[in-house]
PyMOL Python script that loads the backbone (N, CA, C, O; Angstrom):
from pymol import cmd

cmd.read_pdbstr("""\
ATOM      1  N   UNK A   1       0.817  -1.200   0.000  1.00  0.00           N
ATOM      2  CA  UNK A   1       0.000   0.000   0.000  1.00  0.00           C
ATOM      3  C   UNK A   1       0.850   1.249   0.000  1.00  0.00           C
ATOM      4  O   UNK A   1       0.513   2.353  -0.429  1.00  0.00           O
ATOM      5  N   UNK A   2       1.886   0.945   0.490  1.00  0.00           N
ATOM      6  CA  UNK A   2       2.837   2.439   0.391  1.00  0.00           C
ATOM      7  C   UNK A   2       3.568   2.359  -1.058  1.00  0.00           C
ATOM      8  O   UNK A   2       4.506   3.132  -1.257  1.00  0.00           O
ATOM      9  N   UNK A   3       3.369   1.903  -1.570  1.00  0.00           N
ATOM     10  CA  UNK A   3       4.033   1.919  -2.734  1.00  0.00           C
ATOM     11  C   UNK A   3       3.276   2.866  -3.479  1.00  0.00           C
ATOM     12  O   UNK A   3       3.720   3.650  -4.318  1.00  0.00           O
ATOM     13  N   UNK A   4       1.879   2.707  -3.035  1.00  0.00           N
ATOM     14  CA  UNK A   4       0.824   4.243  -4.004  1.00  0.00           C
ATOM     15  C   UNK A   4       1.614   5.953  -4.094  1.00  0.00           C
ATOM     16  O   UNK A   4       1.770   6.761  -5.009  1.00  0.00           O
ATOM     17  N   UNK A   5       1.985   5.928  -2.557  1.00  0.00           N
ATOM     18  CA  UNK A   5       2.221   6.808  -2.527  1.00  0.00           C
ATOM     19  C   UNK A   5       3.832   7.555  -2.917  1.00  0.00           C
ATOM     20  O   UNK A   5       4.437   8.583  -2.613  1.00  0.00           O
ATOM     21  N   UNK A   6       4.066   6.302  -3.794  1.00  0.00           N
ATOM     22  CA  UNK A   6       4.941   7.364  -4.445  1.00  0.00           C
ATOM     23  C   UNK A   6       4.716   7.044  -5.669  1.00  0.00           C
ATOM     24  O   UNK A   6       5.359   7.692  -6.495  1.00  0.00           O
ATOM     25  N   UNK A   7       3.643   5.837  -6.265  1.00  0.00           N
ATOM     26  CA  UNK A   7       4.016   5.440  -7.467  1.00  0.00           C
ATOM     27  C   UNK A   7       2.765   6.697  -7.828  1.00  0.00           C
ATOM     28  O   UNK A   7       3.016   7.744  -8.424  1.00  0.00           O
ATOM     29  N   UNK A   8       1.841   6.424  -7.477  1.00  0.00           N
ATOM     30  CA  UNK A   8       0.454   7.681  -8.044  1.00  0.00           C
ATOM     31  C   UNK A   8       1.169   9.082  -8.507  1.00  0.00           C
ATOM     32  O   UNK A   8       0.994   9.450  -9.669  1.00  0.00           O
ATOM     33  N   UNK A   9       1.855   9.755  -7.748  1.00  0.00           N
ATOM     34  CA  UNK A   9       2.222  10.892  -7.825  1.00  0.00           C
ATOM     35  C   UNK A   9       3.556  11.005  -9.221  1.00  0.00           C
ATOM     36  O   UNK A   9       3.544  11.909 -10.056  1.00  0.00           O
ATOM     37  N   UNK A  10       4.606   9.881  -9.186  1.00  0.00           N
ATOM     38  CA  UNK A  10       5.274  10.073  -9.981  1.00  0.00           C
ATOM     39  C   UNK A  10       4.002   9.647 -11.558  1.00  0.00           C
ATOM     40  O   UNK A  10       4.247  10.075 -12.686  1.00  0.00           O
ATOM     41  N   UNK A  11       3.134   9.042 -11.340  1.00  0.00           N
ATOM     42  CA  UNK A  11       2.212   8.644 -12.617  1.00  0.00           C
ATOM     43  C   UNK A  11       1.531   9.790 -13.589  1.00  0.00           C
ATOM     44  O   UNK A  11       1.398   9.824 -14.812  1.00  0.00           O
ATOM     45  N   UNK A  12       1.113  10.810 -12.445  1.00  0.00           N
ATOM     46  CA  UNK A  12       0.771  12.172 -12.798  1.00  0.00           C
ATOM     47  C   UNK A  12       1.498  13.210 -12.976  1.00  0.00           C
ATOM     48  O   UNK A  12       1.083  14.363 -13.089  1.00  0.00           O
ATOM     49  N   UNK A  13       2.984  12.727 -13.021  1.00  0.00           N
ATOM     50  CA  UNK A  13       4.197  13.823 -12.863  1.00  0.00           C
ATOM     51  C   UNK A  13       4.530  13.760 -14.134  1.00  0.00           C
ATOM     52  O   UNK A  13       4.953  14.705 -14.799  1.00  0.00           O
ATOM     53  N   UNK A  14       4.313  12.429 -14.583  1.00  0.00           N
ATOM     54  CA  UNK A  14       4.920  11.361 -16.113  1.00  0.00           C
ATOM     55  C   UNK A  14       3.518  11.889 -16.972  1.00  0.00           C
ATOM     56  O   UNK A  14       3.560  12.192 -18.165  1.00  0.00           O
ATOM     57  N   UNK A  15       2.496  11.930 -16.283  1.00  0.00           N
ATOM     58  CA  UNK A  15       1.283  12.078 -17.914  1.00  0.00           C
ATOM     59  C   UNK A  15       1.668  13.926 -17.638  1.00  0.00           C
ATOM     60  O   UNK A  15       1.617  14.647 -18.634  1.00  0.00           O
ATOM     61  N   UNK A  16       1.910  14.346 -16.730  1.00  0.00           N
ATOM     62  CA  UNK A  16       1.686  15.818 -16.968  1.00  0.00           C
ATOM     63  C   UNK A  16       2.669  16.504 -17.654  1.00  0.00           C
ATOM     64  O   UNK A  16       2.650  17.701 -17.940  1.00  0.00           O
ATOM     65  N   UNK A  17       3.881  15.366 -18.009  1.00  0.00           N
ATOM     66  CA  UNK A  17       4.869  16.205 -18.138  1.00  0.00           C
ATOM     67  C   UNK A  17       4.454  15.822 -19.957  1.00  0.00           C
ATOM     68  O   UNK A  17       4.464  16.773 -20.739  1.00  0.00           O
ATOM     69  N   UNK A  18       4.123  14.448 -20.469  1.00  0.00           N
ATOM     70  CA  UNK A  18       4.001  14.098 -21.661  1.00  0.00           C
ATOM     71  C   UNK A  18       2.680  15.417 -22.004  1.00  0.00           C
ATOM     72  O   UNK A  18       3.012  16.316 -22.777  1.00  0.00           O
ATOM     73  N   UNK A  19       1.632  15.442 -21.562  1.00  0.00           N
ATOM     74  CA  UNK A  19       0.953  16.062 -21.891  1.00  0.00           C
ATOM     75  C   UNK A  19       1.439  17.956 -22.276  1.00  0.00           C
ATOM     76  O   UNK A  19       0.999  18.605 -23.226  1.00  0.00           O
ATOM     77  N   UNK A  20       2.279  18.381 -21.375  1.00  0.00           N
ATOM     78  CA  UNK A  20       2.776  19.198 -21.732  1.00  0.00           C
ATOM     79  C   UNK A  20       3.941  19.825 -22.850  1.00  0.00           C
ATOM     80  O   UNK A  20       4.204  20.964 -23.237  1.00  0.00           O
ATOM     81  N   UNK A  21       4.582  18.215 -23.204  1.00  0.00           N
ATOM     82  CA  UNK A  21       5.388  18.143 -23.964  1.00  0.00           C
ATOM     83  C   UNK A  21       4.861  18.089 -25.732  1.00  0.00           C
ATOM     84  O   UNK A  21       5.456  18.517 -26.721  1.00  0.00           O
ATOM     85  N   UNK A  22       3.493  17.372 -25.624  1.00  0.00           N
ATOM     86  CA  UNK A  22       2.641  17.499 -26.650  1.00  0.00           C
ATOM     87  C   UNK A  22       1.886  18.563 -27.189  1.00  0.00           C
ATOM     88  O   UNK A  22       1.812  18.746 -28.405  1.00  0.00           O
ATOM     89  N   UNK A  23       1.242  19.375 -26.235  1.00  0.00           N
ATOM     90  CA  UNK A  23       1.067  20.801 -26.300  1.00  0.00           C
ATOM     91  C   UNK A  23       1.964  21.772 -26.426  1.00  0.00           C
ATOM     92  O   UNK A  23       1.461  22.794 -26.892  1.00  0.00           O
ATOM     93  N   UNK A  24       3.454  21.873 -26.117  1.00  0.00           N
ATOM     94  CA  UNK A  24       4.449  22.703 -26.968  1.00  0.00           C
ATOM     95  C   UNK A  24       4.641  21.953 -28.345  1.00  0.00           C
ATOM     96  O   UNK A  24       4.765  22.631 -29.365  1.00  0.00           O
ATOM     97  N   UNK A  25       4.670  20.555 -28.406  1.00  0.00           N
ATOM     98  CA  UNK A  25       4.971  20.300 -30.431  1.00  0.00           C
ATOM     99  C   UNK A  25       3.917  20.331 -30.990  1.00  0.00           C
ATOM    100  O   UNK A  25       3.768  19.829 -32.104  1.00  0.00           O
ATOM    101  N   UNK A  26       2.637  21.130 -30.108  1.00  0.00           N
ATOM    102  CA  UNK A  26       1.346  21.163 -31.936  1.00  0.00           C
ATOM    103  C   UNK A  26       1.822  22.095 -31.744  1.00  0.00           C
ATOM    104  O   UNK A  26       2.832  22.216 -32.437  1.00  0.00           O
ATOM    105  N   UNK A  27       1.498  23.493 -30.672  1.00  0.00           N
ATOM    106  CA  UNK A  27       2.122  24.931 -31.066  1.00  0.00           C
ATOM    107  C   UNK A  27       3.307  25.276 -31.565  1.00  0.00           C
ATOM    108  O   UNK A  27       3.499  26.358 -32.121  1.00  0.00           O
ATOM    109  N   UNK A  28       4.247  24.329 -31.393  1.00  0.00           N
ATOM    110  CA  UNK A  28       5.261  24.542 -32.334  1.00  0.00           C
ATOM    111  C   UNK A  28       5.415  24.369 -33.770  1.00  0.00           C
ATOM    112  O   UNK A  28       6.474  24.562 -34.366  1.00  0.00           O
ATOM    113  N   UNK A  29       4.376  24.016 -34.278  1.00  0.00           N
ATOM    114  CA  UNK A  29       4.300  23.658 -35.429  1.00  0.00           C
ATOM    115  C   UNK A  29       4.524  22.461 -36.218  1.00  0.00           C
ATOM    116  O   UNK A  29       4.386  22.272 -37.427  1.00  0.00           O
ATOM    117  N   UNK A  30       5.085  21.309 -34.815  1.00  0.00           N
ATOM    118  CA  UNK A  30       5.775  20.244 -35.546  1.00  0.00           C
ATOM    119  C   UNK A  30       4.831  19.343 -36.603  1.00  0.00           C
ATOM    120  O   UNK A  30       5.242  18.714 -37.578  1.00  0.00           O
ATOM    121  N   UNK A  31       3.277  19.476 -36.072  1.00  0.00           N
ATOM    122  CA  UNK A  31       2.276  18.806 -37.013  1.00  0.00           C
ATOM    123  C   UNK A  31       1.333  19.294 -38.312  1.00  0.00           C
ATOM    124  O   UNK A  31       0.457  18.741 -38.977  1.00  0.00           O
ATOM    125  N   UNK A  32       1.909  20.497 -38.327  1.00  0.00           N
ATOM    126  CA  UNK A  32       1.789  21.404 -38.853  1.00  0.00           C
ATOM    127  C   UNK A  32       1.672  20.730 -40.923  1.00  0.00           C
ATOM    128  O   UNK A  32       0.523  20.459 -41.272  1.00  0.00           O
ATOM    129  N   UNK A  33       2.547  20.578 -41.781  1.00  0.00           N
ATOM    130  CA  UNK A  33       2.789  19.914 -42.545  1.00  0.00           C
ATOM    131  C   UNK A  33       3.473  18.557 -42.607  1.00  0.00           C
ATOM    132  O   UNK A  33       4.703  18.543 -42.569  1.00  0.00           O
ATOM    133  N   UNK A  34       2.732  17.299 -42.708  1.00  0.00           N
ATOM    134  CA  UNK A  34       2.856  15.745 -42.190  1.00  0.00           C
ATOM    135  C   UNK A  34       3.339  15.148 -43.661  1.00  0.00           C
ATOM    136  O   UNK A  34       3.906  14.056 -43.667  1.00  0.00           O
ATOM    137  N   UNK A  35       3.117  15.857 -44.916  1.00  0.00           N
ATOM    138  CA  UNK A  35       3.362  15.079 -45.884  1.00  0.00           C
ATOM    139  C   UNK A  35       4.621  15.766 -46.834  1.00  0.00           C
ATOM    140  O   UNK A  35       5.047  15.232 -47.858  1.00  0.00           O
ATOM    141  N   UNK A  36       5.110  17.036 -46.284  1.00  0.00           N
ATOM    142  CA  UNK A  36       6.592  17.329 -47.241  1.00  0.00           C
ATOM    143  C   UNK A  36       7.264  16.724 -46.662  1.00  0.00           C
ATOM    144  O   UNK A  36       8.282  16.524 -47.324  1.00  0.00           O
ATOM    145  N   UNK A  37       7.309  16.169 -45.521  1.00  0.00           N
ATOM    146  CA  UNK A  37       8.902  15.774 -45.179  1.00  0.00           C
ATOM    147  C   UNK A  37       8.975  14.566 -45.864  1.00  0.00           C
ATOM    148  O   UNK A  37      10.000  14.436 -46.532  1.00  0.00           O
ATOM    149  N   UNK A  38       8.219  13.685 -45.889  1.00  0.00           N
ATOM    150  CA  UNK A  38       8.327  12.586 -46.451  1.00  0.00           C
ATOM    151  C   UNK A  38       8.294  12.433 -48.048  1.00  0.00           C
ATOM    152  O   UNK A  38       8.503  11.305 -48.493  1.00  0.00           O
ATOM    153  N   UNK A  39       8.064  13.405 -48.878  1.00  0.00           N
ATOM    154  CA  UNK A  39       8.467  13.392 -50.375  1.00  0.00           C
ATOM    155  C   UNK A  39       9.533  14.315 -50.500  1.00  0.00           C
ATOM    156  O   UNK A  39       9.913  14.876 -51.528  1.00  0.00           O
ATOM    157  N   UNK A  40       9.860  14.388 -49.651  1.00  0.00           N
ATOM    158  CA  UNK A  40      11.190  16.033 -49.941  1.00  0.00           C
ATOM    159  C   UNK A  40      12.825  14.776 -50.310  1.00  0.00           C
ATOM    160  O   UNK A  40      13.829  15.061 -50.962  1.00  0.00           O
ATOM    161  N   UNK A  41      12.614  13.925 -49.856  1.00  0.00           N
ATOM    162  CA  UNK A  41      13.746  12.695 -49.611  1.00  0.00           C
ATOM    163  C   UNK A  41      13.491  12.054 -51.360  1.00  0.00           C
ATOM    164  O   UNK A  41      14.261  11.610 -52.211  1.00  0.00           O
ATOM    165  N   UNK A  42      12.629  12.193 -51.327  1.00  0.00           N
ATOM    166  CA  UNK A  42      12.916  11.315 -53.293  1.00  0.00           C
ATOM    167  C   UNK A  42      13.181  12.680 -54.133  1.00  0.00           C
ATOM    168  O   UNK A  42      13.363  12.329 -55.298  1.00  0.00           O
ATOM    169  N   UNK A  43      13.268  13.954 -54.032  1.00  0.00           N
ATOM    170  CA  UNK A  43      13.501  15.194 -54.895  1.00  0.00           C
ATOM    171  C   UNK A  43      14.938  15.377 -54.717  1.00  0.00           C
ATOM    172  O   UNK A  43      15.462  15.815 -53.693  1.00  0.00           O
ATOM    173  N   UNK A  44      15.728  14.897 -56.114  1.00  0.00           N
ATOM    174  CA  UNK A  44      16.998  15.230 -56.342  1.00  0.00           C
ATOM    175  C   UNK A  44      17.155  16.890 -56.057  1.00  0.00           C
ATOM    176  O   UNK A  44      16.306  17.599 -56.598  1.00  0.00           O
ATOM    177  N   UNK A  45      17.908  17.368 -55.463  1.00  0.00           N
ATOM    178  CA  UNK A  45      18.558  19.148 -55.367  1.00  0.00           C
ATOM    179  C   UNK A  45      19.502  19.617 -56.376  1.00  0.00           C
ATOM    180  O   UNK A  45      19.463  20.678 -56.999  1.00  0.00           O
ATOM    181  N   UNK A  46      20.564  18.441 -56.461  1.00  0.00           N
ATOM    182  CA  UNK A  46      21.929  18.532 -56.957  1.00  0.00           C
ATOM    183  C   UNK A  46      21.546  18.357 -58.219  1.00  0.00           C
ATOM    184  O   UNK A  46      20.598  17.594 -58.406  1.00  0.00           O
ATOM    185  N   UNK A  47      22.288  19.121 -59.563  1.00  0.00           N
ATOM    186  CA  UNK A  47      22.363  18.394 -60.414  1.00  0.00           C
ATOM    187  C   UNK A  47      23.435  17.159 -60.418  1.00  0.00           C
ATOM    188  O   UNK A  47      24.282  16.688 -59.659  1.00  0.00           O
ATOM    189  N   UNK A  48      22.923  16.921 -61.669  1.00  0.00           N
ATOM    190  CA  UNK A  48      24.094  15.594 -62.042  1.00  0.00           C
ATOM    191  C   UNK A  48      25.392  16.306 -62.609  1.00  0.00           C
ATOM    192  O   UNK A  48      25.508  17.384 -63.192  1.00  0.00           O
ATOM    193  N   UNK A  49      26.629  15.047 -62.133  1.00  0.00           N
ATOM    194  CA  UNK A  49      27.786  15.701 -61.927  1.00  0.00           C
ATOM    195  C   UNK A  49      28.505  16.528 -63.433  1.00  0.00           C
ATOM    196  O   UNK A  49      29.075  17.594 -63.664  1.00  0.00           O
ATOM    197  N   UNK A  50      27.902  14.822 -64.536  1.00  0.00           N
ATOM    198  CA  UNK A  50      28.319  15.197 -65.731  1.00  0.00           C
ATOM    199  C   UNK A  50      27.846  16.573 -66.822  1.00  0.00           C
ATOM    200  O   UNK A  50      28.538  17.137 -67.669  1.00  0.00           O
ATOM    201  N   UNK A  51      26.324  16.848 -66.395  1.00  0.00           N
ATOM    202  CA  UNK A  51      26.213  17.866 -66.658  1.00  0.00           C
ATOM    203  C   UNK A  51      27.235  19.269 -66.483  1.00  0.00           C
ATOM    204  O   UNK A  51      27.916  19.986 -67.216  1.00  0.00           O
ATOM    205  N   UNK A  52      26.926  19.183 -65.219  1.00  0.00           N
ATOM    206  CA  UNK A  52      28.163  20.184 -64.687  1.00  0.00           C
ATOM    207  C   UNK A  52      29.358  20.480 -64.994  1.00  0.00           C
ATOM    208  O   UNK A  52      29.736  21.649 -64.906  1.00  0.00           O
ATOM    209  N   UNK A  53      30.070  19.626 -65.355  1.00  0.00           N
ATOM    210  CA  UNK A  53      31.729  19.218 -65.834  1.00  0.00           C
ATOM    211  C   UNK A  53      31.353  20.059 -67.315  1.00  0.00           C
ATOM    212  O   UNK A  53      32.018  21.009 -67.730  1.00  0.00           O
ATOM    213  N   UNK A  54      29.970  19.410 -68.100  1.00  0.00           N
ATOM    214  CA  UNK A  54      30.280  20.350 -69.631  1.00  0.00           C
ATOM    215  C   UNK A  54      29.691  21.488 -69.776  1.00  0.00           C
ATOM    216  O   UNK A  54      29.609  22.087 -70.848  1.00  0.00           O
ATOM    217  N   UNK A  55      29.133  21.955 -68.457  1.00  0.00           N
ATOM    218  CA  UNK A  55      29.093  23.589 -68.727  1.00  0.00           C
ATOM    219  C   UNK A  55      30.487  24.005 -68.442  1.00  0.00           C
ATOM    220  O   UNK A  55      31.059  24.888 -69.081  1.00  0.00           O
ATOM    221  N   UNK A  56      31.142  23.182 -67.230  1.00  0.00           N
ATOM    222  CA  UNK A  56      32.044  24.232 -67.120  1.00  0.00           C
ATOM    223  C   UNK A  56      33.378  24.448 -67.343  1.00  0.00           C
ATOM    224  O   UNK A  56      34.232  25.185 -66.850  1.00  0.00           O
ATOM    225  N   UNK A  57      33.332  23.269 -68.574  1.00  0.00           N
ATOM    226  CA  UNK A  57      34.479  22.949 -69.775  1.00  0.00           C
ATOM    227  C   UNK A  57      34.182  23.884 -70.729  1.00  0.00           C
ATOM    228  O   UNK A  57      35.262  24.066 -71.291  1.00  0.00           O
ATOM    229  N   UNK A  58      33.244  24.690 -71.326  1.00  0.00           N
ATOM    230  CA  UNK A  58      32.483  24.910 -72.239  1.00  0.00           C
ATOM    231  C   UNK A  58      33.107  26.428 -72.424  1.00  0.00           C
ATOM    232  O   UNK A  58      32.654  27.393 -71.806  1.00  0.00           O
ATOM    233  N   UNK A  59      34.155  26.507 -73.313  1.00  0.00           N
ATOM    234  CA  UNK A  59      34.503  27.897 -73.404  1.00  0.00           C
ATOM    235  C   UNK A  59      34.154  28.725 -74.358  1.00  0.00           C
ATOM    236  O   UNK A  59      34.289  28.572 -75.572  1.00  0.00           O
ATOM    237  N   UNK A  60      33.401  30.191 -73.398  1.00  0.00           N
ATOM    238  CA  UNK A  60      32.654  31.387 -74.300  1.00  0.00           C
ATOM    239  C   UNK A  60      33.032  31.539 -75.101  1.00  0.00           C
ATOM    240  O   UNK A  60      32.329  31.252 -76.070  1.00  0.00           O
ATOM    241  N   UNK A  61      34.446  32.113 -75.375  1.00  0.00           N
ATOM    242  CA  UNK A  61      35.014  32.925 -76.198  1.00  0.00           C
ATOM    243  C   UNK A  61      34.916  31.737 -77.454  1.00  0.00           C
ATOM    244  O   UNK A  61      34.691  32.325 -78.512  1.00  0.00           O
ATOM    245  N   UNK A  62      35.012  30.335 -77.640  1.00  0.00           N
ATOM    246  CA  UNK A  62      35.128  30.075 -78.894  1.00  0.00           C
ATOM    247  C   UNK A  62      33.834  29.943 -79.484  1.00  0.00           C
ATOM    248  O   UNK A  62      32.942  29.746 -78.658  1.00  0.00           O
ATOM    249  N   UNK A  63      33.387  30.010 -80.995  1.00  0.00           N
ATOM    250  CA  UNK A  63      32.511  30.161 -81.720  1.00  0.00           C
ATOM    251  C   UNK A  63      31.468  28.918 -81.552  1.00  0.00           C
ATOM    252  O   UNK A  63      32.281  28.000 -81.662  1.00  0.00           O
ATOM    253  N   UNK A  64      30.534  28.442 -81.409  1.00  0.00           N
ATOM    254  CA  UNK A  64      29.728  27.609 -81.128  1.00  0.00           C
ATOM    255  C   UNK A  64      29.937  26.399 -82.511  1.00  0.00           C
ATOM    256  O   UNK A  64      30.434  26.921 -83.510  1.00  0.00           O
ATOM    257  N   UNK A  65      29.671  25.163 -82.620  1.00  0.00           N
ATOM    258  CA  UNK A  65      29.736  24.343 -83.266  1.00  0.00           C
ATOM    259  C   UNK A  65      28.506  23.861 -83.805  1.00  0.00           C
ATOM    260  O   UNK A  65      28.342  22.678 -84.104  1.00  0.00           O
ATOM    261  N   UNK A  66      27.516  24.868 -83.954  1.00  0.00           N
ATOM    262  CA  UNK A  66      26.707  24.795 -83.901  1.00  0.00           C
ATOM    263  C   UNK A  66      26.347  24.885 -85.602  1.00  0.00           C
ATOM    264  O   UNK A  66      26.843  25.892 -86.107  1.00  0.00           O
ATOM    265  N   UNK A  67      25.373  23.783 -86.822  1.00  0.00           N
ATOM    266  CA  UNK A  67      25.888  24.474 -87.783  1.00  0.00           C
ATOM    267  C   UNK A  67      24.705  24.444 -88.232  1.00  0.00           C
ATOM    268  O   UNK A  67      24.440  23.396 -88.821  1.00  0.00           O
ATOM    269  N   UNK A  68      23.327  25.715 -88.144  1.00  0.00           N
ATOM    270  CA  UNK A  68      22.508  25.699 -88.615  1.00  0.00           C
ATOM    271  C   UNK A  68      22.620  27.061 -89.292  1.00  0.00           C
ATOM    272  O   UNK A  68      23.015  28.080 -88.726  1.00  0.00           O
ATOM    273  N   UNK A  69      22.113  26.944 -90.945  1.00  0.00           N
ATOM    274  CA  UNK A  69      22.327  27.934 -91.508  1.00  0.00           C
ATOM    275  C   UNK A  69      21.461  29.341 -91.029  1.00  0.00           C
ATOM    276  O   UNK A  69      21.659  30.412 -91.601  1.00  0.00           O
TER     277      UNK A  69
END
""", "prot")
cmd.dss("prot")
cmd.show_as("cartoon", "prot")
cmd.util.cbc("prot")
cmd.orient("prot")
């Protein structure tokens, strides 16, 4: 029976503290948008490398090879 009296109090110490911890992450916004984070991970940022390399091999000054009349 003495065991209530410390287990009750730490029980309501534990939901009050979760409960409070849940009420700062909706106001924080954490639930805020639930579905970008999870498609943001398949959207390449970077280009690709090889692209890159032939822009920036690609020198202005010579005349383009380009041969449309």
């Amino acid at each position: 029976m003495s065991v209530l009296f410390i287990a009750l109090p730490l029980a309501l110490l534990l939901g009050a503290g979760g409960t409070i911890a849940c009420i700062m992450c909706i106001r924080g916004g954490q639930y805020d948008d639930l579905e970008s984070p999870a498609v943001r991970i398949l959207i390449d940022d970077e280009p690709k490398h090889s692209q890159s390399k032939a822009v920036k091999t690609a020198d202005p000054a010579q005349p383009s090879q380009d041969h449309t009349p």
